[in-house]
N, C-alpha and C positions, 0 to 999 in steps of 0.2 A: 582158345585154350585158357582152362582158369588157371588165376597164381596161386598155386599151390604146391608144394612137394609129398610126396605117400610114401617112400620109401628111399633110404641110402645104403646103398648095399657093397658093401667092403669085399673084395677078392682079397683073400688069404692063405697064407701057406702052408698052415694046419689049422683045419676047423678047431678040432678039439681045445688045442690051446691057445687062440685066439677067443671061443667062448669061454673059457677056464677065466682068463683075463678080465675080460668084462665081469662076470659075475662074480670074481676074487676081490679084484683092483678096484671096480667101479660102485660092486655091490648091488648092480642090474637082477633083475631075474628073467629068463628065458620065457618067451610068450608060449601058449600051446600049439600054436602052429609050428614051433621047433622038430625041425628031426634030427637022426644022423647025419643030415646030408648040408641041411643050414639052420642058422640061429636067427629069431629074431628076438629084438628087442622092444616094448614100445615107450617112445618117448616124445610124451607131450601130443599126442597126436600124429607124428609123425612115425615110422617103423625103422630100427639100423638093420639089417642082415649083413650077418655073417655069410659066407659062402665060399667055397674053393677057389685060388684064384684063377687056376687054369682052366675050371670049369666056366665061371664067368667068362672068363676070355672065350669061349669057345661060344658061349652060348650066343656072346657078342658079334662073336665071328670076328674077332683081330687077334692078333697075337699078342700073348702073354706076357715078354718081355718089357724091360722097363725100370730101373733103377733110379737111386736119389729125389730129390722135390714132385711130387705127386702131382703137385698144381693145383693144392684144394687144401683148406684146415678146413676143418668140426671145430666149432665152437660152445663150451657151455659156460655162458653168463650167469654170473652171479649178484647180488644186492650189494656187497661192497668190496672193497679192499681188502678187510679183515677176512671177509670169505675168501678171497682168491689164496690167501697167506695160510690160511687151515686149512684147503682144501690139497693145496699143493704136498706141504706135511704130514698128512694123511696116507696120499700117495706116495711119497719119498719112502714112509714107512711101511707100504706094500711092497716097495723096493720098483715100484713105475720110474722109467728115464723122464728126468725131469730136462726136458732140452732147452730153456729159457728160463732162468729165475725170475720171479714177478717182480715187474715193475713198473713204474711210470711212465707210459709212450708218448709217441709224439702226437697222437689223433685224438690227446687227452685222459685216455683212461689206463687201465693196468692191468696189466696181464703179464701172463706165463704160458708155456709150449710144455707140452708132456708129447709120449711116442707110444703108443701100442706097440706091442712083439712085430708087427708088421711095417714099422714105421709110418703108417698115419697121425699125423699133427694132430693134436687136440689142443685147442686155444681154451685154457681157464682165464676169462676175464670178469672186469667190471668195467662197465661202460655207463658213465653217465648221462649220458645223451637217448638211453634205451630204457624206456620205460617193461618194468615185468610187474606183473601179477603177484598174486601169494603164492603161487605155486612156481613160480619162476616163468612162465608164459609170457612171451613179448605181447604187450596191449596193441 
């Protein structure tokens, strides 16, 4: 199997305003393979999809249920400090849950925790130990 990932696909509990979010809050825009039924995103190579959550579930074949820590953050890395500190303010001023105010961790770098309407983690950091690209791309 190669190391790669092609797709993260988010169960949610209304497509609609879960893409509403993305493309409000994030400022994403919806690829053309989008329909009424799921959203995708493309990011960096990689795709997020939106999708129902009880339809994933089913498609999965497990049950739907399931509350509090997911067991998984999305992370998006940025060039420094000063980005994490704008990018979070930005969001505060979308009126996005900002669940962690940025700061200096213990694994060296800095970050902050935002929540989509469905409460998936999103890790806004800087990590100095991770080299990126101009475009933001881990080298």
């Amino acid at each position: 199997m190669d190391q790669r990932l092609t797709i993260i696909t988010l169960g949610v509990s209304d497509l609609k305003k879960s893409t509403d979010f993305y493309e409000t809050k994030f400022g994403w825009k919806k690829s053309e393979f989008s329909n009424e039924h799921i959203s995708f995103f493309i990011l960096n190579g990689i795709q997020l999809a939106i999708y129902g959550r009880n339809e994933l579930a089913d498609d999965a074949t497990v049950d739907s249920n399931g509350n509090g820590f997911k067991g998984f953050t999305l992370a998006y890395n940025t060039k420094s400090e000063k980005e994490v500190d704008q990018l979070i303010e930005e969001l505060r001023k979308k009126g996005v849950e900002i669940v962690k105010e940025p700061q200096k961790v213990n694994w060296g770098g800095y970050s902050s925790y935002i929540a989509d309407i469905d409460g998936n983690l999103w890790e806004i950091a800087f990590n100095p130990f991770l080299e990126l690209d101009e475009r933001g791309n881990v080298k």
